[in-house]
Legacy VTK file of the C-alpha trace (Angstrom):
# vtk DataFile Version 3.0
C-alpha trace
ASCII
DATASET POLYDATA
POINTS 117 float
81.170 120.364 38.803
84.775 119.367 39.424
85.422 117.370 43.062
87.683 118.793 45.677
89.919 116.510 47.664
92.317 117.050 50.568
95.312 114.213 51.212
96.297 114.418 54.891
99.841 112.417 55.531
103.188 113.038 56.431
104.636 110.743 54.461
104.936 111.858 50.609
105.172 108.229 48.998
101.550 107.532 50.724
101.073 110.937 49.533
101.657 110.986 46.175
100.057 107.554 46.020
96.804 108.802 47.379
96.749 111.258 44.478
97.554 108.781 41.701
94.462 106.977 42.765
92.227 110.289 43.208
93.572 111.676 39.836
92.431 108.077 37.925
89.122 107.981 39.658
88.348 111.899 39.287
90.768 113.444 36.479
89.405 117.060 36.863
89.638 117.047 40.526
91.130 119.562 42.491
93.183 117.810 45.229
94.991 119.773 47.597
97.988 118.169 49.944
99.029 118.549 53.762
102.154 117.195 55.156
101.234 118.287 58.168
97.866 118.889 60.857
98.627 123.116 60.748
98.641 122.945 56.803
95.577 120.611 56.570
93.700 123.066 59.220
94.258 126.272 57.526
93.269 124.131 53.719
89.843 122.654 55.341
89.473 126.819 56.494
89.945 128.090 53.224
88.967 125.619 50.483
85.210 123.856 50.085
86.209 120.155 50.058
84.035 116.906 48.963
86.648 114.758 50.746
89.585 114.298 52.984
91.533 111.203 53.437
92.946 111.662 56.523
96.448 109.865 58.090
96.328 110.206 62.286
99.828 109.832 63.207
100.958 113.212 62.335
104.587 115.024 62.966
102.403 118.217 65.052
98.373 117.592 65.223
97.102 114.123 65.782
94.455 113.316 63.105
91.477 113.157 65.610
92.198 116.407 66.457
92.178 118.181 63.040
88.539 116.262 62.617
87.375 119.087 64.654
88.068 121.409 61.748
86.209 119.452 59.141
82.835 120.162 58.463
80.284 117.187 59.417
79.046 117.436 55.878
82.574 116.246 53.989
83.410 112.794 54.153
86.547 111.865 55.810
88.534 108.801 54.973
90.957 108.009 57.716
94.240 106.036 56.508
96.381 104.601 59.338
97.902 101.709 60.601
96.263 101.874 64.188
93.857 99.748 64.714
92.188 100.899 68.279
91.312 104.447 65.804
88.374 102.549 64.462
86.600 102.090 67.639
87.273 106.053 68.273
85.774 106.753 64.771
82.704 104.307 63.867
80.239 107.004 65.608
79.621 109.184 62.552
78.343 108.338 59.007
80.686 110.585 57.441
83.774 108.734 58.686
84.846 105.518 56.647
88.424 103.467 57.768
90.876 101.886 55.497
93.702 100.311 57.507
97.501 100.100 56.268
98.435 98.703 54.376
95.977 100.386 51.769
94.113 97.886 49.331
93.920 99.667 46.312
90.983 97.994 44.963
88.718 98.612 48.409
90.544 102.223 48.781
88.314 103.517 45.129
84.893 101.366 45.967
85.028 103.091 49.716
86.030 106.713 47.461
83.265 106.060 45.530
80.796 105.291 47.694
81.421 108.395 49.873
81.164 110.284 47.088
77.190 109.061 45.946
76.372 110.068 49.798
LINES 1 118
117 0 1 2 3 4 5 6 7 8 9 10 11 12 13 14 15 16 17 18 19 20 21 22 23 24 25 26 27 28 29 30 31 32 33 34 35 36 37 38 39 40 41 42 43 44 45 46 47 48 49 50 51 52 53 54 55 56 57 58 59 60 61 62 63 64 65 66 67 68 69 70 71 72 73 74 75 76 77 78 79 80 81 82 83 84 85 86 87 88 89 90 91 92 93 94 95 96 97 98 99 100 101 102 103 104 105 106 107 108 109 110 111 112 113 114 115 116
């Protein structure tokens, strides 16, 4: 069965860079893309995802906020260059962090990972 993946960010280089990497790792994935918290919201409503990689500074919802949406049972990656969001985050197992600047390399082991949960 072919994965599902959502890329949260408002910035389309990190964007499209996200989906390189998800498209080498997973070529028959679906991935779906939000520039913004109100599109990502109304995706995790409508489409069953495996995984969201999430950016928190966003242009209308902050990032925390739209984990409300996201079922408990889909792994969320959260992308950002803040570091105090870590200490917000570490309280659920379905919640990895990958600070900016991304590291390629650890970006597809922590992908991977997630995905054998």
């Amino acid at each position: 069965m072919s994965k599902s993946f959502l890329i949260i960010d408002d910035e389309l280089y990190n964007r499209k860079l996200l989906k390189i990497i998800l498209k080498k790792l997973y070529p028959e994935a679906k991935i779906f893309e939000a520039e913004d918290g109100n599109e990502a919201v109304k995706i995790v409503k409508n489409y069953p995802l495996d995984l969201v990689l999430l950016d928190i500074l966003l242009p209308d919802i902050n990032g925390l906020e739209i984990l409300k949406h996201i079922d408990s049972q889909i792994t969320v990656i959260i992308i950002t260059a803040l570091e105090e969001d870590n200490l917000l985050i570490q309280k659920s197992s379905n919640i990895e962090f990958i600070q900016k600047p991304i590291n390629v390399e650890h970006l597809k082991k922590v992908i991977k990972k997630a995905l054998e949960k």
